[in-house]
Structure formats: structure tokens, C-alpha cells
C-alpha positions, 0 to 999 in steps of 0.5 A: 709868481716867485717867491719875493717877486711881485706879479705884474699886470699892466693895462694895455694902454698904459705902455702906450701912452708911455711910448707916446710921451717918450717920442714926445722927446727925443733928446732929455729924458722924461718920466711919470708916476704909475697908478694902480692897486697892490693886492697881496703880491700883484701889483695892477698899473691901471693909469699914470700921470706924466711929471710936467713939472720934473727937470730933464735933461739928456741922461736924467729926469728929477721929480723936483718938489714942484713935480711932486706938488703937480702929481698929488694934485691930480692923483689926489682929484682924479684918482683918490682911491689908486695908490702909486705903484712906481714910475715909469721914464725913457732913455732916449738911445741909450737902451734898458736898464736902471743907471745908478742914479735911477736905482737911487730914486727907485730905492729912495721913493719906490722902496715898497716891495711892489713898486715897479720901474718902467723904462722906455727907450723911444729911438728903439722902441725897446721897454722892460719892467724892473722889480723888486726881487728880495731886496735887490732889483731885477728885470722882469720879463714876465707881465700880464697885459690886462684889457685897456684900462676904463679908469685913465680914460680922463683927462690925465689920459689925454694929458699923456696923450698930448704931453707938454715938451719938458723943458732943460 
């Protein structure tokens, strides 16, 4: 990797159980957290879990302290051992890139040199991982796709497989 930027790996079907809640809605915005493990500068995303409970609208998606509550329950029952290694959301049409107001969420809860941010656009089909690069972020175009990961294969795989339409 380069220097100050973390390696990525990613399970293969962990963007695609993104991209599956993403056509989950078209018009608002949703999200989730990405799970995984952090060794040295490798970052590994191996399972997620989708903010049910986060407010979205058309350009936006929040992790209110319900969706917080909702996510550290299931990470805490189901994956104690992985840590949060980012968050993942979509911009239904509007493309890739980190707005103002989610480079101040990655900044403000995402701040560890190796958490990610994925982005999903799913009217394009387009996608792309932000990281930290020094103490700026960047996208990063450069990942290893790992074989499907045996770990979210539970019930929160089936969660991002069958996501609750957010509500507005």
C-alpha cells in the first residue's frame, strides 16, 4: 500500500449486499455500518449491518441514536470479535463522491486512519471506497476483492438481503 493509505480487502458479497439495499430505495439515501478487522495498514470488511432505524431522505442519510442503539445490538450478538471499520450509504443519481455533510460524518465518527467509506449509486450502478490519505480523504481505486465472506452469512446477511424500506 501507500504510504498513509490503508490496504483495502473486501468480501466479495459484501458490495453486494450493498448494491441490494441500495435498489432497496431509489429516492432517499440509505446506509449501514461496514464490519471487519484492522491489521496493521489492511483494513478487511467482512460483514455489515444496515441502519434500519437511520433517517433518510433524498440527499442525506443519519445515524440517529436509535440507529446507533440498533447497530451495537447486533454487532455486539452477532459479531463481538469485528470491529467497525466504516460505513457504507448511496446516492441515488447523483453519483461518487463524499458531500460536505458525509465527509463531516466520516471525520466525526469514522476518524481512524483505517475506516472506509463506501458509496453506491444505485441508478448507475457506479461505486467507490473513500480512505483516509495523511489526514485528508481520497478515493481509492485500488481493493482486493477476497472470496465471500463465511462470517455474515447469519441472519444480518439476510437482513441486507431482505432491507426494510427506510422511512422519511
Amino acid at each position: 500500500p501507500l504510504a498513509g493509505v490503508p490496504d483495502i480487502c473486501i468480501h466479495a458479497n459484501i458490495p453486494q449486499q450493498i448494491r441490494h439495499h441500495g435498489r432497496s430505495s431509489l429516492n432517499a439515501e440509505v446506509g449501514g455500518i461496514l464490519l471487519g478487522k484492522i491489521s496493521g495498514t489492511t483494513t478487511v470488511v467482512d460483514a455489515l449491518i444496515p441502519a434500519d432505524k437511520a433517517t433518510s431522505g433524498g440527499t442525506h442519510v443519519t445515524f440517529t441514536q436509535d440507529a446507533w442503539e440498533d447497530i451495537y445490538k447486533i454487532k455486539d450478538a452477532q459479531y463481538p470479535e469485528s470491529r467497525i471499520v466504516g460505513w457504507y450509504h448511496t446516492h441515488p443519481g447523483f453519483g461518487i463522491f463524499l458531500s460536505e455533510y458525509d465527509l463531516f460524518i466520516h471525520r466525526n465518527f469514522f476518524s481512524d486512519p483505517q475506516q472506509i467509506a463506501w458509496v453506491f449509486d444505485p441508478l448507475s450502478d457506479e461505486e467507490g471506497c473513500f480512505v483516509w490519505s495523511n489526514s485528508d480523504i481520497a478515493r481509492q481505486h485500488a481493493l482486493r476483492i477476497l472470496p465471500p465472506s463465511q462470517e455474515n452469512l447469519g441472519s444480518t446477511s439476510q437482513r441486507a438481503d431482505n432491507p426494510r424500506a427506510p422511512s422519511d
